[in-house]
Residue, then its C-alpha position, 0 to 999 in steps of 0.5 A: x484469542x485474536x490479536x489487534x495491532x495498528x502499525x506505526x506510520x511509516x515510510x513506504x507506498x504500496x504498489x499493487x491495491x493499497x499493498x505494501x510488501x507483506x513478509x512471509x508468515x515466518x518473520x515476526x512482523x505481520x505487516x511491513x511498513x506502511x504511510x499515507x504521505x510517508x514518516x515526515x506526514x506524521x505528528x512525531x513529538x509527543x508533547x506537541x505537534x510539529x509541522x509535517x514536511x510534506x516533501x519537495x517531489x511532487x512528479x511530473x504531474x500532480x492531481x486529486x487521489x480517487x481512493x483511500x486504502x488501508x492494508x491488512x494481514x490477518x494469519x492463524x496456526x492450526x492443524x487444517x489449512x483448510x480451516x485456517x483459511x475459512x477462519x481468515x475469510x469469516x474474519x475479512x467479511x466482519x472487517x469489511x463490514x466493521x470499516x463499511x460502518x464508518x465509511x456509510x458502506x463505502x468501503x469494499x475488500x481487495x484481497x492480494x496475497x495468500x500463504x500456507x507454510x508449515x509451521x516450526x515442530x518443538x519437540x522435547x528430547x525424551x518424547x519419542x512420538x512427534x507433536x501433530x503438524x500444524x500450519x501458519x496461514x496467512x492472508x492480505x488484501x486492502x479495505x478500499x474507499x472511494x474519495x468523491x472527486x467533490x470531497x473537499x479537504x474536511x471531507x476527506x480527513x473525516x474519511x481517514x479519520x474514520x478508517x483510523x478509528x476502525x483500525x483500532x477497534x478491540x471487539x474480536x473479529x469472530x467469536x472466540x472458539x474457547x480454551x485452545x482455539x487458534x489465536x487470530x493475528x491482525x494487523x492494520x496498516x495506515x490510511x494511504x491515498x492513492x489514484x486507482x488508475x495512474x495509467x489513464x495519465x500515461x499519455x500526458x505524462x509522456x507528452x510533458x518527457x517529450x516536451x521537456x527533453x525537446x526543450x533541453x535539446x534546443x538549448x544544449x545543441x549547436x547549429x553545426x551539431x543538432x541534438x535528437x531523441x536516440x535509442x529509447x528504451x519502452x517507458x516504465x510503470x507510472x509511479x506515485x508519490x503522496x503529497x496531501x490529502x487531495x495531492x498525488x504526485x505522478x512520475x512516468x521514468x523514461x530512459x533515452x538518449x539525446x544525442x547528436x543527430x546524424x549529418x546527411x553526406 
């Protein structure tokens, strides 16, 4: 048996690939949440459509996405880990294979996380020998498409259009071992768009901070107390904020100090 589910679009970007932080296989969710341009991005009446608000932050420097994504976690029980893991590979390659036949074969896998725990022993009080151990394995990773930097609004909503459509597929992933066969756990995330390589934008993001702060300076100082740049501590990652389908908003957090220079004596 092999268990499909598609999770709702929620709010919450992943960080690493396409990845959203995936709880540990003991928690009942296989997948945290997940958004391509958050909640708000979603159609959320049921008897019609309302407008989406895509949201007023749009970070210090906005350009086109490069990649669209979808996050997955597949996890098995069984008494060999081992096996469990070669189940979960066969059913990564059919999922590459099922999303490379809507996107033209151009999507491709990133695998990210990997778990093996021991799964919980039920016993019943009078039995008096204890039931084989058995584990809980469980794997992530992200089906990654790349978006043509020439694809236009339609082209790209075709392209989301058919990763949701092959998150929903209910044909099984591997053939079903029978009666008593392990049960595979799937979960699909929703398309998300992102830039693969935000740090190519570091040194414009910094040079935009430094124009900015220079800026408030100029107007914040006096002649008698002239205002500088102290104590700044390294620039953090870059951040990424989804805004449309051919709009991603990036932010570089920048901790420094303005403050009064030092007066020659």
């Amino acid at each position: 048996m092999e268990k499909v589910r598609l999770v709702p679009l929620l709010l919450g970007l992943l960080a690493t690939a396409c990845g959203a932080a995936v709880p540990e296989p003991s928690t009942p969710s296989l997948l945290a949440s997940s958004s391509y341009g958050g909640a708000s991005s979603a159609f959320s009446a049921p008897s019609g459509p309302s407008i989406p608000s895509h949201g007023d932050t749009r970070g210090a420097l906005v350009v086109r996405p490069d990649l669209a994504c979808v996050p997955f976690v597949l996890r098995v029980e069984l008494a060999d880990p081992k096996a469990g893991l070669d189940l979960l590979e066969k059913a990564t390659l059919a999922i590459k294979e099922r999303f490379g036949a809507s996107t033209g074969g151009a999507a491709t896998i990133a695998m990210l996380g990997a778990n093996t725990t021991a799964a919980p022993a039920y016993t019943k009080v009078k039995d008096d020998k204890p039931p084989p151990a058995s584990f809980v394995v469980t794997v992530d990773g992200a089906v990654e498409v790349p978006l043509a930097a020439e694809a236009g609004y339609w082209a790209r909503a075709k392209l989301v259009a058919g990763l949701v459509e092959a998150s929903r597929k209910e044909d099984a992933l591997v053939p079903s071992g029978g009666e008593g066969a392990p049960e595979l756990e799937v979960a699909f995330g929703s398309p998300e768009v992102k830039l693969r390589d935000p740090e190519s934008h570091r040194a414009e993001l910094v040079k935009r901070w430094v124009e900015r702060a220079r800026a408030f300076a100029r107007v914040a100082e006096s002649q008698t107390a002239p205002l500088h740049l102290v104590a700044c501590e390294p620039p953090n990652a870059i951040t990424q904020t989804p805004i449309s389908l051919e709009q991603v908003g990036l932010a570089l957090p920048v901790s420094c100090r303005i403050d009064v220079a030092s007066l020659p004596r």
